[in-house]
N, C-alpha and C positions, 0 to 999 in steps of 0.2 A: 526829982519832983518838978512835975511843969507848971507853968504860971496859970493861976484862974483867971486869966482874962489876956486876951492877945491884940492887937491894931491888927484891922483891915481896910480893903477897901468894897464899900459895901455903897450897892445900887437902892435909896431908900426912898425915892419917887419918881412918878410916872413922869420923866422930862428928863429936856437935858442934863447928862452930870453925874456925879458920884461923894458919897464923905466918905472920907479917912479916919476912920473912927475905933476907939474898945469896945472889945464883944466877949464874949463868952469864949473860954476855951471848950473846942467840941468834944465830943465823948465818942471813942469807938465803940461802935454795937461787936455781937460777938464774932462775925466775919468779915470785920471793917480792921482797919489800921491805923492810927494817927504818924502823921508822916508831916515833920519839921522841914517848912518850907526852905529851901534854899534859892530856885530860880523860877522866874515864870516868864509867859512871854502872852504878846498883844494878838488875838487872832480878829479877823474881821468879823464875825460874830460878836465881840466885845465890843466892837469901835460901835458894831449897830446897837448894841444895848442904851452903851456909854450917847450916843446921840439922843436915845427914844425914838429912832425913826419908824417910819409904816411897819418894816418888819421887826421890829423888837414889838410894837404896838401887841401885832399880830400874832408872834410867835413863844415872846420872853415866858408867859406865864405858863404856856402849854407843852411848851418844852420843858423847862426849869422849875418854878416855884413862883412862889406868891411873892412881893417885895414886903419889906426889905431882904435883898439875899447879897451875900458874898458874890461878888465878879470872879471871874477868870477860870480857868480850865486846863491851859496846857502850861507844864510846870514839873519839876524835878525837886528831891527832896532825901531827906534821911528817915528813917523808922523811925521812932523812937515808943510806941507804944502797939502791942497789937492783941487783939479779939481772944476771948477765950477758947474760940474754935478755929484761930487760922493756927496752919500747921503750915503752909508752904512760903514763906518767909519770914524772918526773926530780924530784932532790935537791931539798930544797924546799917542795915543794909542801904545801900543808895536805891534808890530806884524812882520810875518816870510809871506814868498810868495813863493808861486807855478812857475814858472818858463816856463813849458808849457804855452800857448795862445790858448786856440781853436778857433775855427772861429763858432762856434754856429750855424753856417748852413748847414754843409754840413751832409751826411747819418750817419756817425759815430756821429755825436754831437745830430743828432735830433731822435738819436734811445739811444740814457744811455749812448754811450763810447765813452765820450768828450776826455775821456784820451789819447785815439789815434784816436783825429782827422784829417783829411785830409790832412788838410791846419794850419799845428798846427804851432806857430808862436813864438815867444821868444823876451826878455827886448829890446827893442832900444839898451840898452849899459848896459853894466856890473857892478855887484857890488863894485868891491874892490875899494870904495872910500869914503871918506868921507859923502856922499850923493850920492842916488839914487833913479831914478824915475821908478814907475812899477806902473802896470794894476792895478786900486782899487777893482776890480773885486777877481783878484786873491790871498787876499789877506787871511793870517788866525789869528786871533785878538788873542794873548798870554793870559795862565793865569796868575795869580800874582806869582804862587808856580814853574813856568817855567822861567831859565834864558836865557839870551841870547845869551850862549854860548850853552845850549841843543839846545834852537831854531834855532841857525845858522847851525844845521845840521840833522834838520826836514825831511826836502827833501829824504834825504838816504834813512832816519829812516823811510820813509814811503813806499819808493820802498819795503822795508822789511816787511810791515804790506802788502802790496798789494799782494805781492805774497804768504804770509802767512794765507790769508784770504781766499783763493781761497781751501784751505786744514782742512783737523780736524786733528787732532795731539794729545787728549786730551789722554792721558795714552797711547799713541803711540812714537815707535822706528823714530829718525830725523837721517839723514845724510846732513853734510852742507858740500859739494866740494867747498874749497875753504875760507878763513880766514881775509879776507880785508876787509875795515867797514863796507860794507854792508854785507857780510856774518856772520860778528860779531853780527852786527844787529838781523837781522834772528836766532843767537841763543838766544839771546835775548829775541825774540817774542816770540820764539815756548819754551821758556820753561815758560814765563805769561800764554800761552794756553793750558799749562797742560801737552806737552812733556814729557811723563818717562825716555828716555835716548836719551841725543844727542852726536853724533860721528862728529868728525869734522876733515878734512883734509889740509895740507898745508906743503911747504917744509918750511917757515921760521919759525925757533922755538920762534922767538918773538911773532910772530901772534897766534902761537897756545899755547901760555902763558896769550895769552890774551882770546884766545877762552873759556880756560880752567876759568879765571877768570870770563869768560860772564854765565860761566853751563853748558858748554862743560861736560860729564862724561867722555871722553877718545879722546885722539890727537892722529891724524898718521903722519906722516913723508913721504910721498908715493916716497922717490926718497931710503928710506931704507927699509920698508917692502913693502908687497904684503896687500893694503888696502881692498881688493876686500875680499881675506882672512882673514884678522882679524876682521871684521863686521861679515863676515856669522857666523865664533866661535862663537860669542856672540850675536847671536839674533838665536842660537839653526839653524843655518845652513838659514834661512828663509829671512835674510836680512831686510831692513828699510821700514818702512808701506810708510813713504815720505823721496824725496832726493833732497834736493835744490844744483844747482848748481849757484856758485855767483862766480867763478875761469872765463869761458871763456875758458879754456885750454882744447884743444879737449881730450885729453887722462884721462883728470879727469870728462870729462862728460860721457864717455865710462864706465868709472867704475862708477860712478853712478850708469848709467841701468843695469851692472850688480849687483850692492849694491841692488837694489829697491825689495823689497816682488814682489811675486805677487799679481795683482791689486792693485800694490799701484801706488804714486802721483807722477810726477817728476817735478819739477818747474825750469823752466830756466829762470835767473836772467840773467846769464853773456852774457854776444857778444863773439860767438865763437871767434880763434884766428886766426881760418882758414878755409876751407871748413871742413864742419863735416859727416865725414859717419862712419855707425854703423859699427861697428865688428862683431854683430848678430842680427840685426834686429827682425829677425824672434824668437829667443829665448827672446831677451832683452826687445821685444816692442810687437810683436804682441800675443806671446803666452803666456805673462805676463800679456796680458790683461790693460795694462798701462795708467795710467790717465798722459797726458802731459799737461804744462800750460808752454807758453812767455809770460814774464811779462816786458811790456816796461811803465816806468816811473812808475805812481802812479794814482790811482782813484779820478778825481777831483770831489770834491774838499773830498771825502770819509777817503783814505787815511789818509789823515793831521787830519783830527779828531778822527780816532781814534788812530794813534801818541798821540796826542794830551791829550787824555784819558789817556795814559797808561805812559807818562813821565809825564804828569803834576800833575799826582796824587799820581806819586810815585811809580805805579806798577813796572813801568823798570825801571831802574837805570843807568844813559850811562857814566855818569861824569869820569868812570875810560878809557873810550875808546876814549877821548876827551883826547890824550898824550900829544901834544906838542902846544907851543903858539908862537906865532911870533906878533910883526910888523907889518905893510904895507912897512915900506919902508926896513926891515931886510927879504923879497918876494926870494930874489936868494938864501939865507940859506933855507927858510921854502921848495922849492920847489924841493932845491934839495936833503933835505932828504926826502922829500914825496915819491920824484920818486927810492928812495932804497928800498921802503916798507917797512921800519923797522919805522912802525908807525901805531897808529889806525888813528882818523881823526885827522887834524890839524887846527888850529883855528889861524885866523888873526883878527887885530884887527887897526882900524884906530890908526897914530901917536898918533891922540888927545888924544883918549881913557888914553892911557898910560901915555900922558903926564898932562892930567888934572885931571884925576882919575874919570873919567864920569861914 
């Protein structure tokens, strides 16, 4: 029997901040599953909530729900209750969830790219809590050799394989703009796929200590050199076959295209930061002959399985990029060092967790 009433962490006005507070235990509808939280983790969509900035202003309600709503989203957990009509999962099981909703009917669902479909929809209410309820649809069944500290930050990890999948890399020059989880990630990938040399950019030398720990071969600093020019040196004047940008920051996606080879790949992860225009289009894009990819969210449910392959079998290894651990209810420490960036990802974990050794 589960308790009528759970602690979360729950966003209950328009401003800085979050309580830690009892709520209601939620109820699965008939193709929903209540799934006992075990890990969750800080995505920057959070930290913008968790501020109130322009883009939570703008987006929180239309995205999400009306406040007050439950925080968080990417998170692993165990079944423990499920719908009268799901049939493809049972009590038990561990499992991690996709977060997207597609609506299964509209052109983008009924032609292969559920991933961005129309009408894409998201959890009733949010993870950081003791217990949550999600789509059993959505859902991806863990292996044994996967914990649930990897799995509560699946999600990223797959943005990173989605964009990485779209490229061949295999004895080929990377360039990653940009050094926060998900660009960590993406080194990650691209060097499983066979990557010979990956470059990787960022001002905070924490991140690029850690790039360097992911199979980074060389870190830049772009607020002390000219990155543009230390990649050409070393790939013989020619630049990166592919350049992921996972920064957002329009002057490091500028240098990208000019990092990029010709006819090579440019993948754009980040959300600019502001309107993006080129500095030479005509040199950078079109007489480069340039393969462009946006890559929003992750391929459902494609993605998550082949994450899935490659941490649970031990190909990639993320445990070092998984820095710090918190609480549920120690949320005001975790968040505000996430929002310093001097962190890879950060993992929460229900009181119980800690206090029962679950």
């Amino acid at each position: 029997m589960e308790p009528e009433k759970m602690m979360a962490i729950v966003k209950t006005k328009k401003e800085r901040g979050a309580e830690y507070k009892e709520v209601p235990m939620p109820e699965p509808g008939p193709e929903d599953v209540l799934v006992r939280v075990h890990a969750a983790a800080i995505c920057g969509t959070d930290i913008h909530i968790y501020q109130w900035n322009k883009w939570a202003q703008e987006n929180f309600e239309r995205s999400f729900s009306k406040i007050p709503r439950i925080m968080g989203h990417e998170f692993s957990g165990e079944i423990v209750q499920t719908g009268e009509l799901v049939k493809n999962v049972q009590v038990g099981q561990r499992v991690a969830c996709e977060t997207h909703i597609p609506c299964g009917h509209c052109y983008q669902c009924r032609t292969g790219d559920t991933y961005n479909c129309l009408n894409i929809t998201r959890f009733k209410d949010g993870i950081y809590a003791d217990y949550a309820v999600v789509p059993a649809k959505n859902l991806v069944i863990l292996p044994d050799t996967m914990t649930y500290d990897q799995a509560a930050v699946m999600e990223p990890f797959s943005v990173a394989t989605h964009g990485a999948s779209m490229v061949r890399m295999v004895g080929d020059t990377v360039m990653v703009m940009g050094c926060g989880p998900i660009g960590l990630f993406v080194i990650k990938v691209a060097k499983a796929m066979g990557a010979s040399y990956i470059y990787a950019s960022d001002i905070s030398g924490y991140r690029r200590n850690l790039a360097l720990e992911s199979g980074a071969a060389e870190t830049f600093d772009p607020s002390q050199c000219d990155v543009v020019k230390e990649v050409k040196m070393r790939t013989e004047g020619l630049g990166c076959g592919t350049v992921f940008d996972t920064s957002g920051n329009v002057e490091a996606i500028n240098q990208g295209f000019k990092i990029l080879r010709k006819c090579g790949s440019m993948v754009m992860i980040g959300l600019p930061s502001r309107t993006l225009s080129f500095e030479d289009a005509g040199n950078d894009i079109v007489w480069k002959a340039a393969k462009i990819y946006g890559i929003h969210g992750r391929e459902i449910l494609t993605s998550w399985e082949i994450s899935k392959g490659l941490i649970g079998s031990g190909a990639v290894n993320i445990d070092h990029l998984l820095t710090h651990r918190f609480k549920f209810s120690e949320y005001q420490s975790a968040f505000e060092l996430a929002e310093k960036g001097m962190t890879g990802k950060v993992i929460l974990y229900p009181d119980r967790i800690c206090e029962s050794g679950e």
